[in-house]
Phi, psi and omega in degrees: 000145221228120155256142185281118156320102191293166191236347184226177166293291219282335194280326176276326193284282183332328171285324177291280209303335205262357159291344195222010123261013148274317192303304171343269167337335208074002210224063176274167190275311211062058185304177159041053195245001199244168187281009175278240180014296157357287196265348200253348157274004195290302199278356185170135181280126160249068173311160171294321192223161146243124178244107179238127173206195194303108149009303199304141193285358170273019207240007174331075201336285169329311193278298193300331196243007189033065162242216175199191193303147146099350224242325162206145215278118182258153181212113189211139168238172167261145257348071172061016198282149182249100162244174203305323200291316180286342188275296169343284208298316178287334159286329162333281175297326153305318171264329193271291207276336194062059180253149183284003209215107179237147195241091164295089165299078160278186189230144181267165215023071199256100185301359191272309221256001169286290206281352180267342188279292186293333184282000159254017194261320163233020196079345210263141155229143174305173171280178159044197196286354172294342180278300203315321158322295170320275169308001180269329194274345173303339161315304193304309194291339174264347178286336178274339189296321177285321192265026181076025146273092193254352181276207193258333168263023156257331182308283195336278252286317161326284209300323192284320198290304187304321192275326165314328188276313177310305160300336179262358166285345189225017170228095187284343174311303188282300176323347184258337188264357160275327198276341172276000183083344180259016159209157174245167203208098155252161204221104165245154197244122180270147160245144202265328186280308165291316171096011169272174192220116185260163172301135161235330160191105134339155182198113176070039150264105136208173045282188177275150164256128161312131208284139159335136193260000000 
């Protein structure tokens, strides 16, 4: 079957999403994975998506979201922290390449947002470049704690929410082309047990779509 290349955010979202309920399901295509694809991606990209999300090795973009080469632009730090390299790198993809769709993947039990929770808890922050990661993500665990969010999956869903926000404060590339209608910036929370990946919050998908219960 011949997929057609979505063309707007939502169309883009909707391809991501129905790929990552065949994972769910057992039953992924594994599409655009052979060597016809192979050669017909050789010479240039149109990924579909930007996908930045967590370090951690289950979180495999391709695997999770059943797609294949060229279909998405990956970017990942661990927990997601976003530096100039990481901002760059999502313009790239958004501006340069026109992928319609950028995706902030987070994870539960997520070791980043686990190690910024003890340190405030106990003082203690890790060493070496492992702090700076700790300390990027700790806004997120006190803008939730202030806002009566305490458990460890209203933290992610915050942490998730703040990087989305971020990314469009510090970025006028991406904020003018969400304002233009040609891109959407959604915030998904992966569950490590199941493999589905829910919604938690959007920007520039509409009508809106409704956040994950």
């Amino acid at each position: 079957m011949i997929e057609i290349p979505p063309h707007t955010p939502r169309e883009a979202f909707e391809l991501l999403m129905a790929g990552n309920q065949r994972f769910v399901s057992g039953a992924p295509e594994h599409p655009n994975q052979d060597a016809a694809r192979r050669t017909e991606t050789a010479p240039s990209q149109q990924p579909f998506a930007v996908l930045f999300g967590c370090s951690d090795s289950r979180l495999a973009a391709e695997i999770i979201f059943d797609r294949g080469l060229g279909d998405l632009f990956v970017v990942r730090t661990a927990g997601h922290v976003a530096g100039t390299e990481v901002l760059g790198s999502i313009e790239f993809g958004a501006a340069v390449l026109n992928a319609p769709l950028v995706v902030v993947l987070g994870h539960d039990s997520c070791g980043a947002v686990a190690a910024a929770c003890s340190a405030l808890e106990n003082g203690q922050t890790p060493g070496g470049f492992v702090r700076d990661v700790v300390e990027r993500v700790t806004p997120s665990v006190l803008a939730g704690r202030a806002a009566g969010r305490d458990s460890a999956e209203e933290i992610l869903a915050e942490h998730i929410e703040q990087t989305v926000d971020l990314l469009l404060e510090r970025s006028r590339v991406l904020a003018d082309r969400v304002a233009e209608g040609r891109l959407g910036v959604v915030g998904l929370s992966y569950r490590l047990a199941d493999g589905s990946a829910q919604l938690v919050v959007t920007r520039g998908l509409e009508p809106a779509l409704p956040p994950a219960s």
